[in-house]
Every structure is written in structure tokens, then in C-alpha cells.
ROVO-538672 format. One record per residue (C-alpha): residue number from 1; residue in three letters; x, z, y. Coordinates in Angstrom, 1 decimal, m for minus. Example, Ala and Ser with C-alpha at 12.3 -4.5 7.8 and 13.67 -1.06 7.14 Angstrom:
! residues 2
1_ALA_12.3_7.8_m4.5 $
2_SER_13.7_7.1_m1.1 $
***
This chain:
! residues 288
1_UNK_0.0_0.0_0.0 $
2_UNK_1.0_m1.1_3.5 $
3_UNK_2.5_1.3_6.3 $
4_UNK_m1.0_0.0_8.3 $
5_UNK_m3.6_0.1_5.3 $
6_UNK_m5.3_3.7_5.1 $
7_UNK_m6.5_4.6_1.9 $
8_UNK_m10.4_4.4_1.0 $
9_UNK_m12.4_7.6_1.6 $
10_UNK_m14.4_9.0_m0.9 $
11_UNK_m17.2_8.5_1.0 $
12_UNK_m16.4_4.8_1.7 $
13_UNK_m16.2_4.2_m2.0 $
14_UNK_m19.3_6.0_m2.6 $
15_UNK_m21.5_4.2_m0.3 $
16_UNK_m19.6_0.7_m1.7 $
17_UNK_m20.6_1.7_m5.2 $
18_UNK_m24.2_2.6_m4.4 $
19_UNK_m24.7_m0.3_m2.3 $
20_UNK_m23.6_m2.5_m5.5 $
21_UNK_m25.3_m0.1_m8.1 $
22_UNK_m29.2_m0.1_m6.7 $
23_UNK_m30.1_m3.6_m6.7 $
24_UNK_m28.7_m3.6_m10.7 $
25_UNK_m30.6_m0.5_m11.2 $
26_UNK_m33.8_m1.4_m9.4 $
27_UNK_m33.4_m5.0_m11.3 $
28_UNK_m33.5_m3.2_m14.6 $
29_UNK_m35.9_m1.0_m14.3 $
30_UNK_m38.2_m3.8_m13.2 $
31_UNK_m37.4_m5.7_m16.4 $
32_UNK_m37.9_m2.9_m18.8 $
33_UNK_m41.3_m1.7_m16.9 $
34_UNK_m43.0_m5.7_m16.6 $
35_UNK_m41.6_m7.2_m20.1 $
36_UNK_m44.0_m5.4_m22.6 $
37_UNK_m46.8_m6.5_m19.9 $
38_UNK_m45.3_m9.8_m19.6 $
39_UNK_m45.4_m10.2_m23.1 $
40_UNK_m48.6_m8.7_m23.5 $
41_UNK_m50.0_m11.5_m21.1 $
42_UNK_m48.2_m14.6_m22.7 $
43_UNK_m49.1_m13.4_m26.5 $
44_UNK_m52.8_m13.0_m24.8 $
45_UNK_m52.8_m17.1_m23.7 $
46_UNK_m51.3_m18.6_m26.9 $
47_UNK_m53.0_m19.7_m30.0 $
48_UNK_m52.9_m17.9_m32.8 $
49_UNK_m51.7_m21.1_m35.3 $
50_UNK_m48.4_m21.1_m32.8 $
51_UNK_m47.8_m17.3_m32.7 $
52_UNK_m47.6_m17.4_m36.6 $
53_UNK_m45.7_m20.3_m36.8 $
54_UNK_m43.4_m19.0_m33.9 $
55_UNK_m43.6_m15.8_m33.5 $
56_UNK_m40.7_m15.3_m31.8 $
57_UNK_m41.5_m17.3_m28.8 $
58_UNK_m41.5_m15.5_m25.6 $
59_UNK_m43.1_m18.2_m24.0 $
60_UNK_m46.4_m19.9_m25.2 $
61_UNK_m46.0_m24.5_m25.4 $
62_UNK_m49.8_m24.4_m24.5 $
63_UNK_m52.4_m22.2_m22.5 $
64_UNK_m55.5_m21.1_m23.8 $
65_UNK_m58.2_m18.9_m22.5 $
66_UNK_m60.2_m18.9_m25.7 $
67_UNK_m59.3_m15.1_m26.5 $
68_UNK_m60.5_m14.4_m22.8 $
69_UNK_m63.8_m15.8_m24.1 $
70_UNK_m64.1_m14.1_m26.9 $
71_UNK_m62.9_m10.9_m26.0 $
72_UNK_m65.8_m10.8_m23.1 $
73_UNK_m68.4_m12.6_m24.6 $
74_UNK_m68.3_m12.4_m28.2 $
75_UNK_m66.7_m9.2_m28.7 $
76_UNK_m68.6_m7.9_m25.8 $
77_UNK_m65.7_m6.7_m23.3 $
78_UNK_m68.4_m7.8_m20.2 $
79_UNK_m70.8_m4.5_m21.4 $
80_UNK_m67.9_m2.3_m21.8 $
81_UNK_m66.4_m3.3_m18.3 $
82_UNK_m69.8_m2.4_m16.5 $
83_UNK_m70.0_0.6_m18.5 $
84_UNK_m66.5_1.7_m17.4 $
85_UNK_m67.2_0.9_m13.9 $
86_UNK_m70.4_2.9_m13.5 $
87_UNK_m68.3_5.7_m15.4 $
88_UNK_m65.1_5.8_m12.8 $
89_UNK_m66.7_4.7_m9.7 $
90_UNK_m69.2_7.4_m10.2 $
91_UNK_m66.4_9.8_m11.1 $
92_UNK_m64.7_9.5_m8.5 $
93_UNK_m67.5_9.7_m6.0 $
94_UNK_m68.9_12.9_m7.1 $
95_UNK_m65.0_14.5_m7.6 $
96_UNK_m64.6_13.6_m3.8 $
97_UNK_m67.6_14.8_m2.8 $
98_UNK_m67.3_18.1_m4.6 $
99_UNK_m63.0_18.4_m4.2 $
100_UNK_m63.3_17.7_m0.1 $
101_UNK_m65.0_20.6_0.6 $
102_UNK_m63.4_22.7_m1.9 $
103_UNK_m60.4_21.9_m0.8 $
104_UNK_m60.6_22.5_2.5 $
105_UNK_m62.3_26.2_1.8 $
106_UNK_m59.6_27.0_0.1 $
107_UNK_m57.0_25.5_3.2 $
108_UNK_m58.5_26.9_5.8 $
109_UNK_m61.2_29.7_5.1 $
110_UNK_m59.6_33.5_4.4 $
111_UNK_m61.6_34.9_1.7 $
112_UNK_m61.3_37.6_m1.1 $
113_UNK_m59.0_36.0_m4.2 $
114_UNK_m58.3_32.9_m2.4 $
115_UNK_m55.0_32.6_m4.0 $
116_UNK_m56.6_33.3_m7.4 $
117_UNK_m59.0_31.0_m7.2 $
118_UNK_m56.4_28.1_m6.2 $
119_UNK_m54.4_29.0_m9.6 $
120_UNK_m58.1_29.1_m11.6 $
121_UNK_m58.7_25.8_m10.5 $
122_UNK_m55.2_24.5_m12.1 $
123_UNK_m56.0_27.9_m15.2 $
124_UNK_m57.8_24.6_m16.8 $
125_UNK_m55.1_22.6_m18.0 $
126_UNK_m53.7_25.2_m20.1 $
127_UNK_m56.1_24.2_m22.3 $
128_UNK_m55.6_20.9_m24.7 $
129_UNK_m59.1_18.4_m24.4 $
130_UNK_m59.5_19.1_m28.3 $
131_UNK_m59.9_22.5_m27.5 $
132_UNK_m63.1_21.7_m25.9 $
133_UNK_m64.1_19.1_m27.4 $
134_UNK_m66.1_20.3_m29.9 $
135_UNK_m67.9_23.2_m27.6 $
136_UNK_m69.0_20.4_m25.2 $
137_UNK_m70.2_18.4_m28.5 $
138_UNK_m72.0_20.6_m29.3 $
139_UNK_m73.6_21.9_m25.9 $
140_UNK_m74.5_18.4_m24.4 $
141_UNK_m76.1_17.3_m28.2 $
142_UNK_m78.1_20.5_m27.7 $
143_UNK_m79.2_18.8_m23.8 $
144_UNK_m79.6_16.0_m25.2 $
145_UNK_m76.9_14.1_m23.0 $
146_UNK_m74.4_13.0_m26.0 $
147_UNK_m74.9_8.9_m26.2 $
148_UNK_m75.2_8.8_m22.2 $
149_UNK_m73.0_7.9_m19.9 $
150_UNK_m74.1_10.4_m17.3 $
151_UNK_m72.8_13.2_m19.9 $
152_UNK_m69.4_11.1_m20.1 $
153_UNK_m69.1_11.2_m15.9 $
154_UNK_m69.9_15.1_m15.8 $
155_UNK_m67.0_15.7_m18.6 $
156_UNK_m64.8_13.4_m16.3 $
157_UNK_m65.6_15.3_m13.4 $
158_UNK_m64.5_18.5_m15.2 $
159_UNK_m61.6_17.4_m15.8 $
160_UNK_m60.7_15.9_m12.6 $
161_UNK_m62.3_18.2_m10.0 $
162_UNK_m59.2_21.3_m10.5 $
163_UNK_m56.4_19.1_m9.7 $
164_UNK_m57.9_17.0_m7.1 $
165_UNK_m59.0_20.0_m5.5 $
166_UNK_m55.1_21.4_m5.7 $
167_UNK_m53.8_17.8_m4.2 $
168_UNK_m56.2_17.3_m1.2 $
169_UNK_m55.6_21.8_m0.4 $
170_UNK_m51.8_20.5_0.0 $
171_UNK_m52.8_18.0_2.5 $
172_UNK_m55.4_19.6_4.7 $
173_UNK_m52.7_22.6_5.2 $
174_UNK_m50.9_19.6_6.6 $
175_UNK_m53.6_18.7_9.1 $
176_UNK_m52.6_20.7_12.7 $
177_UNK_m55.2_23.5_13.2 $
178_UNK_m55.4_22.2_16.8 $
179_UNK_m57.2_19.3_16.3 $
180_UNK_m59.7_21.0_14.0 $
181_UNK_m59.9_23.9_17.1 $
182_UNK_m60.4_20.9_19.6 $
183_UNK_m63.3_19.5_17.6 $
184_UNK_m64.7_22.9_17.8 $
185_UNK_m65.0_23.2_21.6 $
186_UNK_m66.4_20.0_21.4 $
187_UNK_m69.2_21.1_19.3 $
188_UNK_m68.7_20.3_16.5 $
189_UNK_m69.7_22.4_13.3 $
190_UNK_m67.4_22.6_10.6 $
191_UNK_m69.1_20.1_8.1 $
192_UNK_m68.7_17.1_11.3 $
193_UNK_m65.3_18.7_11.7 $
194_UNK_m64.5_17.7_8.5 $
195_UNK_m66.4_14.6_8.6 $
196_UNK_m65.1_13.2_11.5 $
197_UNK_m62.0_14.7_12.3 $
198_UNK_m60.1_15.8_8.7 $
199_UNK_m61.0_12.6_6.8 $
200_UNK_m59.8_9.9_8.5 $
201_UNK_m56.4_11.7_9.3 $
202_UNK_m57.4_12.4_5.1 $
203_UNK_m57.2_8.5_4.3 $
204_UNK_m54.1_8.6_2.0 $
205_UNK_m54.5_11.7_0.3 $
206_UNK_m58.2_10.7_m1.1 $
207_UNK_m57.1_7.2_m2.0 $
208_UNK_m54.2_9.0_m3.9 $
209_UNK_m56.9_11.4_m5.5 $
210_UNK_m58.9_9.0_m6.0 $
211_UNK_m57.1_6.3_m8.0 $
212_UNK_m55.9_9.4_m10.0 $
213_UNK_m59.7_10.4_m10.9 $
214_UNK_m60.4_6.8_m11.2 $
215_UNK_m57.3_6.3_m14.0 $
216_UNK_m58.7_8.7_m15.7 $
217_UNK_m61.8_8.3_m16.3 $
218_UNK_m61.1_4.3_m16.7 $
219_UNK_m58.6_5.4_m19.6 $
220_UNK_m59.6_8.1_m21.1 $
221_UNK_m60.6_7.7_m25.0 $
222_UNK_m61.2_10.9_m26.4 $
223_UNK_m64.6_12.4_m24.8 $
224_UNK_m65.9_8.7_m25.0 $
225_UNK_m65.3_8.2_m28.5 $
226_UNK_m67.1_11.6_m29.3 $
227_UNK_m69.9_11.4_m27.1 $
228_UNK_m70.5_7.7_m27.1 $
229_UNK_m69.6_6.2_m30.9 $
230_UNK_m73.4_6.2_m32.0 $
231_UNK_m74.2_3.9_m28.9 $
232_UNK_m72.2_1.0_m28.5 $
233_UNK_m74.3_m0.3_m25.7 $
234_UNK_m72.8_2.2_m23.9 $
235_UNK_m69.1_1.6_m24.6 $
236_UNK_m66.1_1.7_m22.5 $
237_UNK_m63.7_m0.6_m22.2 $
238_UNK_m61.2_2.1_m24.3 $
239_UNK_m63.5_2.2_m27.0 $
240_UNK_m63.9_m1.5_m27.3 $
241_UNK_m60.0_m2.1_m27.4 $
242_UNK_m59.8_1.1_m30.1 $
243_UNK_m62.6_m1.7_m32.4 $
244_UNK_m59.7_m4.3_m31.9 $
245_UNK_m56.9_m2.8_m33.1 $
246_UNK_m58.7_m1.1_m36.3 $
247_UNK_m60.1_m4.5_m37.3 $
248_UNK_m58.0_m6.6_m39.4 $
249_UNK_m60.2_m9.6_m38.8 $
250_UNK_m59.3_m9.5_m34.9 $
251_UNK_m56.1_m11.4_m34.3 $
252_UNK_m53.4_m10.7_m32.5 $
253_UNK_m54.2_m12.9_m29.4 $
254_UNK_m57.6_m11.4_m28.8 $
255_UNK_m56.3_m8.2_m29.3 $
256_UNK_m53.4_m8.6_m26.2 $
257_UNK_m56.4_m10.5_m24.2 $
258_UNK_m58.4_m7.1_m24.2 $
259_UNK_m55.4_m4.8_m23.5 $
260_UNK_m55.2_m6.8_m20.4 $
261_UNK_m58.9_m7.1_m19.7 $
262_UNK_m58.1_m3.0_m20.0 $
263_UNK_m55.1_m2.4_m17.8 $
264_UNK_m56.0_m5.4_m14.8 $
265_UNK_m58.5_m3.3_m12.8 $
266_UNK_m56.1_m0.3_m12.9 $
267_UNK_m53.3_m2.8_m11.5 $
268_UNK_m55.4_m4.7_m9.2 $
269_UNK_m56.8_m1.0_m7.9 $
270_UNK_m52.8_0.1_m7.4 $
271_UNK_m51.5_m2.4_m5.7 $
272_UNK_m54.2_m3.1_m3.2 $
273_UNK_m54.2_0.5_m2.3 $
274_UNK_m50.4_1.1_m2.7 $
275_UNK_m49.4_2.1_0.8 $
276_UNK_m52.3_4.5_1.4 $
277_UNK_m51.2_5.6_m2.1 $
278_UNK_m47.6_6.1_m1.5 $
279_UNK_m48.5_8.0_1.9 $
280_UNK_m50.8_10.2_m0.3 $
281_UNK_m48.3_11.3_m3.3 $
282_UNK_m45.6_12.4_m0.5 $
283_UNK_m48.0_14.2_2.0 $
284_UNK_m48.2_17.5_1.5 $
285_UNK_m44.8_17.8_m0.2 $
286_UNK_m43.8_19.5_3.5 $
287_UNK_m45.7_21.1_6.0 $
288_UNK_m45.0_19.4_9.3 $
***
């Protein structure tokens, strides 16, 4: 090394290496995250007589929407879709309109056990869904609400409601208590203060909530399968795919064609909502 050349810092060499390192790091996560849904989507458009006689192939020599047809029409993916629609939009409405308030009670009001009754809220996930499986079997045959899909959306609000109610308390603590006071001298009462004030500075934390009541109840298997097996009118799309994969009959192609008929609306859901998303997840994480 030259009299005039100083040697490289540390930090020099560090920055350097990361600069190099995270567009190889981002580039292979991508590629291990999008190839099984990549390959799920070309083995979903090729014929079955070329999968078997290639089946190695990564890329299809002709297009075919066939297993699209069948899977909605023949296998009847187009009930099961409105089925799991009315389930999660429904879901999510009635979470949100119970968790808001909730929430915000346990933000802002000062009441006996309030710290208690945050950690009973998240006291519900100590418990596995088999646990209670059978209980609630049992107790919504005895109503008369197993085989409906309004029994499935109060199970999914159950299960949703604690959490939701824990994310959105986060957020409203995040909220400055002098706006809420301002709306207050306004005249406002504390439902329009909510309303009109808390919400829309709320936007990303209930899309965030939201999308994570709406995953659920779009996904989940277990409570539909028990409540809703003797029905299949009233299918989800969960329980349809669950019929493809235990039939040998179905082939392959079909079977990719209703995984993505499955995942598509949770995708399309995520990425049109992904700022308000990514604003929700990291609110709350410090109080401003």
C-alpha cells in the first residue's frame, strides 16, 4: 500500500458489503417466496396429457383455462367463493364494529381491572381451536346454528375480536389526546369523537386488522369442516379445495387451479391495501 492510500475503515467495508449483499438477499428471498406460487399457476394452465408426459416442465408449451372451468363450474368453486365472501366480509365488519369501541375503552377510559381485561382479551389464545371445538359443536347443534353460515361468522368473530382489539388499543394510545380534547370543546360526544375524529387518523391500523380478520376467516378450515360438512351448499372455498386433494379422480391441474382460485382474493386484498397495511403493522410499535 501506497504512502497516500489510507487503509479501508471498517465501516467503509461494511456499508460496501451491505450495499452488494441486499439486492442478492432481497433477489432470493423473492425467488424462494414466488416459485411454489409460480409453479402452482403454470401446473394450474397446462394439460394434464403434457404434465404426465413432461412432468418436469416448469413452463407449460400451451395455455388452457379448462381446469379454471371446471374447478368453478363443475366442481362448484363459484358457490364456495360466495360463501367465503359473505363469511369474511361479514367477519370482519362485525369484528370492527365490536373491536373499535373496545379498543378505544380500553385506551382511553380508566376503569377497575383495565389492565386485566387487556391480557383476558389475548388469555384466549392459550387455548388450541380443538380444545373448543367440540364444546361449540356441541352448543351451536343444541341452537340449532351448525350447517349455517351465520354460526361459522360468530366462531370467526370469536376468534378474531381479542387480538384485533389488542392491535387497534396499540394505535389509539398513539392518537394525541389533544385532538380528541379539541373535538370535545367542539361538542362533540365521545361516540362522534371516535367517529369523526379517531377513525380517519385510524385508517391504517383497521385495514391492517382488517385484512388479518379477513385471512382468517377466508382460510380457516377447521370450524368449517365441523360445522359445515353435512351442507355443502354452504361450503367455503377451504373446504372445496380439502374435496380436491382427497379425490384421486381430480387431477393434478384442477387441483393447482383451485389453490389459486383459494389464495387470489387474499393476494389481490394485500396488495391493493399494502401501504395502508404497512402503515398499520408498524403503528403503535412507539408511542409518538
Amino acid at each position: 500500500m501506497s504512502r497516500g492510500e489510507r487503509p479501508m475503515s471498517r465501516d467503509r467495508f461494511e456499508r460496501g458489503l451491505f450495499r452488494v449483499l441486499r439486492p442478492v438477499v432481497i433477489a432470493f428471498l423473492f425467488v424462494i417466496t414466488a416459485f411454489p406460487f409460480f409453479y402452482m399457476v403454470t401446473l394450474s394452465v397446462r394439460d394434464i396429457q403434457e404434465l404426465i408426459l413432461d412432468p418436469g416442465s416448469l413452463w407449460p408449451r400451451a395455455f388452457t383455462l379448462d381446469t379454471y372451468a371446471d374447478v368453478l363450474t363443475r366442481q362448484g368453486f363459484l358457490t364456495f367463493l360466495r360463501n367465503s365472501a359473505i363469511v369474511s366480509v361479514a367477519s370482519v365488519a362485525v369484528t370492527l364494529l365490536i373491536s373499535i369501541p373496545g379498543a378505544y375503552a380500553v385506551a382511553r377510559l380508566r376503569f377497575f381491572g383495565r389492565r386485566q381485561v387487556h391480557f383476558l382479551f389475548l388469555a384466549v389464545y392459550l387455548f388450541p381451536a380443538i380444545v373448543l371445538a367440540i364444546p361449540l359443536f356441541v352448543f351451536f347443534t343444541m341452537i340449532r346454528l351448525r350447517g349455517s353460515l351465520a354460526g361459522l361468522v360468530l366462531v370467526y368473530i370469536a376468534q378474531t375480536v381479542p387480538v384485533t382489539v389488542y392491535m387497534l388499543r396499540n394505535y389509539f394510545e398513539t392518537v394525541p389526546r389533544s385532538v380528541e380534547e379539541a373535538a370535545a370543546i367542539d361538542g362533540c360526544t365521545t361516540l362522534s369523537t371516535i367517529w369523526r375524529v379517531v377513525l380517519p387518523l385510524s385508517k391504517p391500523a383497521l385495514m391492517a386488522t382488517g385484512l388479518y380478520a379477513f385471512m382468517i376467516a377466508w382460510n380457516e378450515f377447521l370450524f368449517a369442516l365441523l360445522f359445515l360438512v353435512d351442507r355443502r351448499e354452504n361450503w367455503t372455498v377451504s373446504l372445496g379445495l380439502s374435496q380436491l386433494a382427497g379425490s384421486i379422480e381430480i387431477p393434478t391441474t384442477v387441483l393447482m387451479a383451485g389453490s389459486v382460485v383459494l389464495t387470489l382474493p387474499i393476494v389481490i386484498v394485500f396488495f391493493a391495501g399494502e401501504r395502508l397495511l404497512t402503515e398499520g403493522l408498524t403503528a403503535g410499535a412507539e408511542k409518538g
